[in-house]
N, CA, C and O of each residue as an XYZ file, in Angstrom:
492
protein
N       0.841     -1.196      0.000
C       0.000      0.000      0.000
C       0.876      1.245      0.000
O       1.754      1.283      0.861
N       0.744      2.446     -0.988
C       1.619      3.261     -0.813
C       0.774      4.565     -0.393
O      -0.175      4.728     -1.161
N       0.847      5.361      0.437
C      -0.315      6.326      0.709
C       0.516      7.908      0.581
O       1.638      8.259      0.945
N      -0.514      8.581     -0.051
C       0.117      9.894     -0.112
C      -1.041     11.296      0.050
O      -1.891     11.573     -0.796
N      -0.832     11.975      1.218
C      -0.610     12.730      1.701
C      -0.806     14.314      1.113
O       0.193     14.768      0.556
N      -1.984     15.185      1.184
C      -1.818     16.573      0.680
C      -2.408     17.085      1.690
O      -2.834     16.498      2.684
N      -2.449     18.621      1.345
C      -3.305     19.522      1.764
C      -2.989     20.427      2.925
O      -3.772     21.325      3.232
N      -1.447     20.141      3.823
C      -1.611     20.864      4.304
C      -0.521     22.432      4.160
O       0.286     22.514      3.234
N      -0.619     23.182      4.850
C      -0.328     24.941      4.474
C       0.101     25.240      5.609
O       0.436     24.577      6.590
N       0.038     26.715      5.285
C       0.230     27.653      6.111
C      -1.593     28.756      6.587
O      -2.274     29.155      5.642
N      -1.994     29.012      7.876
C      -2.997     29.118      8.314
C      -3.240     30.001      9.365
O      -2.234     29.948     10.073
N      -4.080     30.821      9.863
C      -4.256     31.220     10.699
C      -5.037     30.559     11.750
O      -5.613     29.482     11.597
N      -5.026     31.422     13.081
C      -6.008     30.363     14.396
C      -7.260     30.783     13.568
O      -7.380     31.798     12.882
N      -8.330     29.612     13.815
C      -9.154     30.114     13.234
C      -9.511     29.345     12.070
O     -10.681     29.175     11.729
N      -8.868     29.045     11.676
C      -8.976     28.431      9.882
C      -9.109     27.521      9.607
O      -9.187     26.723     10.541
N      -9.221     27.000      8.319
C     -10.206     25.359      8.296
C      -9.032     24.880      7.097
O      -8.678     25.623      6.181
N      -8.592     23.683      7.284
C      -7.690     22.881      6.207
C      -8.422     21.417      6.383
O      -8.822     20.860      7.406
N      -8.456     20.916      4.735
C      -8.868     19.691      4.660
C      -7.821     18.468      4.072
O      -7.834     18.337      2.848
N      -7.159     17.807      4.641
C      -5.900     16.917      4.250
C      -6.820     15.636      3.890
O      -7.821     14.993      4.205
N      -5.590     15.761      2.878
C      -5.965     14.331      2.023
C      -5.391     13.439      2.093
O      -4.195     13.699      2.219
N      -5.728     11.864      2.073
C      -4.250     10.730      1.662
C      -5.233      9.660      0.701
O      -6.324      9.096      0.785
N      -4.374      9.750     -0.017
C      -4.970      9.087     -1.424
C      -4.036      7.662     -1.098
O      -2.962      7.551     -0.505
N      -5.027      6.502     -1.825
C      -4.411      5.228     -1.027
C      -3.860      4.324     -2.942
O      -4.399      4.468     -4.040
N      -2.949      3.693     -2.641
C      -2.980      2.770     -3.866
C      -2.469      1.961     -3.573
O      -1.777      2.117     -2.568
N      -2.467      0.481     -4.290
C      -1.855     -0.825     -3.888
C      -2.436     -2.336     -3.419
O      -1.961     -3.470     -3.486
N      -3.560     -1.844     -2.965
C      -4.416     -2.607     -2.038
C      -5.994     -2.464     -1.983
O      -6.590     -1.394     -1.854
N      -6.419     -3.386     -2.070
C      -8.045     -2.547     -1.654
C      -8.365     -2.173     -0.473
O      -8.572     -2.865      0.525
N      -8.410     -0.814     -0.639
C      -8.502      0.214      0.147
C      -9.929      0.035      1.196
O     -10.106      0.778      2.161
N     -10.507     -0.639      0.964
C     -12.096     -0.963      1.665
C     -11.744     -1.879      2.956
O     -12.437     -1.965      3.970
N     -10.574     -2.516      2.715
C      -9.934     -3.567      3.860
C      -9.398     -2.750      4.580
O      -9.082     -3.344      5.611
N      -9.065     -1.554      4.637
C      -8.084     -0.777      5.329
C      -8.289      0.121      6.516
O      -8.794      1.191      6.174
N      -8.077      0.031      7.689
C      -8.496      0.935      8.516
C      -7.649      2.054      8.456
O      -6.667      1.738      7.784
N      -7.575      3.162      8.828
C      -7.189      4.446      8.382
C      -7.072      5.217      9.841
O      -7.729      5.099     10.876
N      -6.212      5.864      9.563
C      -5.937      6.957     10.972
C      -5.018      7.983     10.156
O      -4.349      7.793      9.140
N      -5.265      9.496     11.179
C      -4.361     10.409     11.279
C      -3.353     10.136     12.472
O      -3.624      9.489     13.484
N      -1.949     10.837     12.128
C      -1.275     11.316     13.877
C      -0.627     12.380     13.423
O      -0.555     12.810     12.272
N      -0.381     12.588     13.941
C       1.161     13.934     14.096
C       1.924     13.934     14.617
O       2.012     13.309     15.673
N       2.988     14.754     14.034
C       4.303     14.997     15.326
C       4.680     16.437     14.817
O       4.750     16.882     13.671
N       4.920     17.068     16.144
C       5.355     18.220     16.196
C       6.314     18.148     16.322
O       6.561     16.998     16.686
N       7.749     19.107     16.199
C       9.165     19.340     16.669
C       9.266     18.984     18.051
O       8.722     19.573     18.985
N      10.051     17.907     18.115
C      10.450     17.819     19.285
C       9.670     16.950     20.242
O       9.842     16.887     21.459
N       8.719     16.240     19.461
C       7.349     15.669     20.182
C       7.229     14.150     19.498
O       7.472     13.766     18.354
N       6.800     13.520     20.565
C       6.815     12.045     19.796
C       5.540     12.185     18.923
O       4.767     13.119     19.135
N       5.267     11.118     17.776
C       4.404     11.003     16.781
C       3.021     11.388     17.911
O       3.139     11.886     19.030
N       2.290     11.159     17.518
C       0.614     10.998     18.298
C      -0.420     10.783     17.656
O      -0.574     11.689     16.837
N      -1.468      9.798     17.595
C      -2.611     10.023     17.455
C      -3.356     11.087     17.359
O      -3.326     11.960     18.226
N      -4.315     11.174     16.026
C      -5.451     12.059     15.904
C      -6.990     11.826     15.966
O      -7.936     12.265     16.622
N      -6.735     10.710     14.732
C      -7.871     10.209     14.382
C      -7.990      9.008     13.873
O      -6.961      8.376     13.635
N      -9.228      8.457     13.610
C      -9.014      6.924     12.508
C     -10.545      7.035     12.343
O     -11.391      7.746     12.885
N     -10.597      6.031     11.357
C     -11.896      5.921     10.998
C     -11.881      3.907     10.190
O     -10.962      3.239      9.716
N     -13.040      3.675     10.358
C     -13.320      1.922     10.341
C     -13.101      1.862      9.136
O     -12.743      2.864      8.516
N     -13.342      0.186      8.316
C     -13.168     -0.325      7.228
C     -14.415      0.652      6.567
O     -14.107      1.522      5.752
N     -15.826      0.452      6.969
C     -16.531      0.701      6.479
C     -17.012      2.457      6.138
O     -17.737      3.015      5.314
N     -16.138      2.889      7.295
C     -16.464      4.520      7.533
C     -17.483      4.688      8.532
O     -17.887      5.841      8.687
N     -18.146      3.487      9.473
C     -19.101      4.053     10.614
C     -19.100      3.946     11.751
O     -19.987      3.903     12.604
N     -17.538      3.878     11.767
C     -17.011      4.223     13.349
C     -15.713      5.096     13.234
O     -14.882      5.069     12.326
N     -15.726      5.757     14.191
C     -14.664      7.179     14.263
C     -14.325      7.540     15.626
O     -15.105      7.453     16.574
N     -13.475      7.831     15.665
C     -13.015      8.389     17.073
C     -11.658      9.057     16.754
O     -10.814      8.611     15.977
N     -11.585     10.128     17.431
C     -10.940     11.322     18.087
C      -9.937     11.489     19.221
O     -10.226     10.874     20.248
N      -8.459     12.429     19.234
C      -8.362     12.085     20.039
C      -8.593     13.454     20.815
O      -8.002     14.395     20.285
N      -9.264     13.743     21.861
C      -9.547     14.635     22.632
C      -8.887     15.964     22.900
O      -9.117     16.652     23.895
N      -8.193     16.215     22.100
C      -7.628     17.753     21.494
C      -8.086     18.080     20.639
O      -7.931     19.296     20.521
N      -8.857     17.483     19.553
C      -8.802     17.274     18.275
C     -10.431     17.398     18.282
O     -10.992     18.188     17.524
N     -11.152     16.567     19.187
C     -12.852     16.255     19.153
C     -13.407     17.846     19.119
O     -13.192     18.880     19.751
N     -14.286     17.393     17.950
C     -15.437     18.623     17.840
C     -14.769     19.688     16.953
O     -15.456     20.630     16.558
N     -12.917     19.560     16.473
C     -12.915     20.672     15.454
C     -12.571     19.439     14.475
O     -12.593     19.840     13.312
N     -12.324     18.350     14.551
C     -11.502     17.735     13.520
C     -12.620     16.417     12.896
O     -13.143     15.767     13.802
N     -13.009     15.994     11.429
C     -13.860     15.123     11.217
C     -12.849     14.277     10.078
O     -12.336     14.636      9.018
N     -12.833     13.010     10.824
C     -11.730     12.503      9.736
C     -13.276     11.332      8.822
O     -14.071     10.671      9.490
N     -13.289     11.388      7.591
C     -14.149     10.481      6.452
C     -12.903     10.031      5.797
O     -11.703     10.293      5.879
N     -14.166      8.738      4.670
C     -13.504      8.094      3.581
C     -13.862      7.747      2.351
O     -14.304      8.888      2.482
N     -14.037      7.492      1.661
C     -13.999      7.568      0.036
C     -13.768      6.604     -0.218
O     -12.550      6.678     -0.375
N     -14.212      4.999     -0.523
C     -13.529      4.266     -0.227
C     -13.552      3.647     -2.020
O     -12.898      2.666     -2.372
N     -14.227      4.267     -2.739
C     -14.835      4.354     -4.385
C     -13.252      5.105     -4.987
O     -12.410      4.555     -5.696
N     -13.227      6.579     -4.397
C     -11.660      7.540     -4.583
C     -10.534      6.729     -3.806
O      -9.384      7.165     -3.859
N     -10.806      5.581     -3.095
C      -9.365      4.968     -2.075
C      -8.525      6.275     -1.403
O      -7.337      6.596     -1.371
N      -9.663      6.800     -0.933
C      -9.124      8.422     -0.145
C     -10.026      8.562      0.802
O     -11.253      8.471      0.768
N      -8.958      8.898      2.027
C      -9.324      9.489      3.554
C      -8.900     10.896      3.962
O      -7.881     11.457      3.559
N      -9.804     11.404      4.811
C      -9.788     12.688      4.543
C      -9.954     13.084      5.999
O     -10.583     12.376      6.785
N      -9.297     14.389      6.390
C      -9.298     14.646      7.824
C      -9.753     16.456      7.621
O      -8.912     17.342      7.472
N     -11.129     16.661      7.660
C     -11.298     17.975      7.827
C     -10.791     19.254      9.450
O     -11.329     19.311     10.555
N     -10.158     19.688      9.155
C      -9.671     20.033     10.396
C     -10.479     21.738     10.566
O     -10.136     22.607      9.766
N     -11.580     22.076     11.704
C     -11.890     23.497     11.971
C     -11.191     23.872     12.891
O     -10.337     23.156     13.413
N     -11.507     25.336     13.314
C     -10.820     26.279     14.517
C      -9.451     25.555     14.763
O      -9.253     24.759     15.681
N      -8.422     25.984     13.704
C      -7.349     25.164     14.276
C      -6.613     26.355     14.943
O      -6.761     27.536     14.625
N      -5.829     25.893     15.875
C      -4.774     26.554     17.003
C      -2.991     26.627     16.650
O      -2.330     25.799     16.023
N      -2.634     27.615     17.143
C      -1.346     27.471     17.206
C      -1.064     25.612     17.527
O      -0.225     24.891     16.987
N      -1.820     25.343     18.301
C      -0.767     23.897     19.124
C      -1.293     23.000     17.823
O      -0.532     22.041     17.946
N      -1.913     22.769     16.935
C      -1.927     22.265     15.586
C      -1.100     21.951     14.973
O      -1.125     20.941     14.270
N       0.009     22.855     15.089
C       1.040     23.138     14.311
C       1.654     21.126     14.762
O       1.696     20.502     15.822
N       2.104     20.670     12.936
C       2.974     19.348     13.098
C       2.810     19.040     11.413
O       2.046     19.598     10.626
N       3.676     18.089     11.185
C       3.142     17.472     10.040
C       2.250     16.341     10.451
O       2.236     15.738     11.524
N       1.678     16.209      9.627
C       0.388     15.067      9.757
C       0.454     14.016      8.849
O       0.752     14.205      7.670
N       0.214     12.993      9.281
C       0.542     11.517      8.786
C      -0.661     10.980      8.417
O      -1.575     11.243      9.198
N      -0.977     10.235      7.365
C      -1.990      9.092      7.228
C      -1.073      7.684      7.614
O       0.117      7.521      7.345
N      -1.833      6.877      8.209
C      -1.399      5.545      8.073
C      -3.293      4.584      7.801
O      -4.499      4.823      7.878
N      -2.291      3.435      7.458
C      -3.361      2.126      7.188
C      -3.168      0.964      7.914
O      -2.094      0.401      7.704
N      -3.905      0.464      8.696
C      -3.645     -0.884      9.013
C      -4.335     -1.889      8.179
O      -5.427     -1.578      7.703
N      -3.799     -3.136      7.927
C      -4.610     -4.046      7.483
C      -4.824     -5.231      8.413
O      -5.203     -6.279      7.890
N      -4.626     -5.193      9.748
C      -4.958     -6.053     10.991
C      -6.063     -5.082     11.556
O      -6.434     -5.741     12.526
N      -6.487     -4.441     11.561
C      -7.116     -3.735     12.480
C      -8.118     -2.882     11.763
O      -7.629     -2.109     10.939
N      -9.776     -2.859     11.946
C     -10.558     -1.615     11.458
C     -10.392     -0.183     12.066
O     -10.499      0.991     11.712
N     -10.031     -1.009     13.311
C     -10.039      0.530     14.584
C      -8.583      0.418     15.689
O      -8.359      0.009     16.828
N      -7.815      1.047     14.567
C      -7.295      0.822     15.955
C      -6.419      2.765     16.310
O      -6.279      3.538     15.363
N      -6.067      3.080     17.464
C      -5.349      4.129     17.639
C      -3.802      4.062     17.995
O      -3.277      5.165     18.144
N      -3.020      2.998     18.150
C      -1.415      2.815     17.942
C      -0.686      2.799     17.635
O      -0.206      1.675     17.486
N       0.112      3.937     17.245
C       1.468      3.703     16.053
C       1.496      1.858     15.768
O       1.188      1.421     14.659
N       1.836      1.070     16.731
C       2.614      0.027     15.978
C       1.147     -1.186     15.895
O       1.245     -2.385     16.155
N      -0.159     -0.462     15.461
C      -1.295     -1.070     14.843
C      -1.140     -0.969     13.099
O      -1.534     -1.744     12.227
N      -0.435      0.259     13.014
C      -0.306      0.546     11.775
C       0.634     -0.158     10.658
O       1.800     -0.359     10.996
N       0.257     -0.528      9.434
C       1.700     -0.993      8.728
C       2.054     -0.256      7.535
O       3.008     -0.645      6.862
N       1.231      1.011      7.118
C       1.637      1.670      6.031
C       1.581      3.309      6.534
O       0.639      3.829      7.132
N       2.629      3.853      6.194
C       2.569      5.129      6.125
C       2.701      5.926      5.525
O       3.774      5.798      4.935
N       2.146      6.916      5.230
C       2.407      8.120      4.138
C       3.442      9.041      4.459
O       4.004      9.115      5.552
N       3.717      9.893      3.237
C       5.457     10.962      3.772
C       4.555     12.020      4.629
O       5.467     12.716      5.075
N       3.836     12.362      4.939
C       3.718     13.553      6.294
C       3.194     14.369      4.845
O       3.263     13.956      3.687
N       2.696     15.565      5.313
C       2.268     16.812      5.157
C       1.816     18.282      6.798
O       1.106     18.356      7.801
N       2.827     19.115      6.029
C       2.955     20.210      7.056
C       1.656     21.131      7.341
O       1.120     21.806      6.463
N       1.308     21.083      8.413
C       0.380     22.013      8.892
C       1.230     23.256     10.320
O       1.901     23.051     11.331
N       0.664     24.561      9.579
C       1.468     25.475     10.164
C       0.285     26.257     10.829
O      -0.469     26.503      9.888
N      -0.121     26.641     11.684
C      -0.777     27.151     12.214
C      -0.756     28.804     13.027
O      -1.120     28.729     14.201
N      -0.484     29.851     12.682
C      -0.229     30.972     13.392
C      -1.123     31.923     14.215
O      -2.162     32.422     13.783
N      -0.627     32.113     15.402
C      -1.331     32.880     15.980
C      -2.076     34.491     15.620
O      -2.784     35.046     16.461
């Protein structure tokens, strides 16, 4: 599975970015899906994920109520709408895929990862 990664910028607090990771390699319908991040200086982290099917989701509690991660599973694309984002936003952001897992939130649940995309966030 090779996954790749757009969408993110430069932004103010306040502002809405929608990141993309476009999936190829695999059928993408088997695949459970998550965001994480890592900021400078900060270990990776959890954001988000979303199920094989797309009807389970969860958040991770920094993130709940501005961030809606969907999937596309027709486009083999997952998508993490991000609102009111904050300075502490600021990281590049990762897609990964597991193919053991619909749901899971653990770096080492995951077995594919995408190259990152930068989200900059300014006060």
């Amino acid at each position: 599975v090779q996954l790749q990664a757009s969408g993110g910028g430069l932004v103010q607090a306040g502002d809405s970015l929608r990141l993309s990771c476009a999936a190829s390699g695999r059928t993408f319908s088997w695949l459970g899906m998550g965001w994480f991040r890592q900021a400078p200086g900060k270990e990776r982290e959890f954001v988000a994920r979303i199920s094989w099917s797309g009807s389970s989701t969860y958040y991770a509690e920094p993130v709940k109520g501005r961030f809606t991660i969907s999937r596309d599973n027709a486009k083999k694309t997952v998508y993490l709408q991000m609102n009111s984002l904050k300075p502490e936003d600021s990281a590049v952001y990762y897609c990964a895929a597991s193919s053991r897992y619909s749901s899971a939130s653990q770096i080492r649940d995951y077995d594919y990862w995408g190259q990152g995309t930068q989200v900059t966030v300014s006060s």
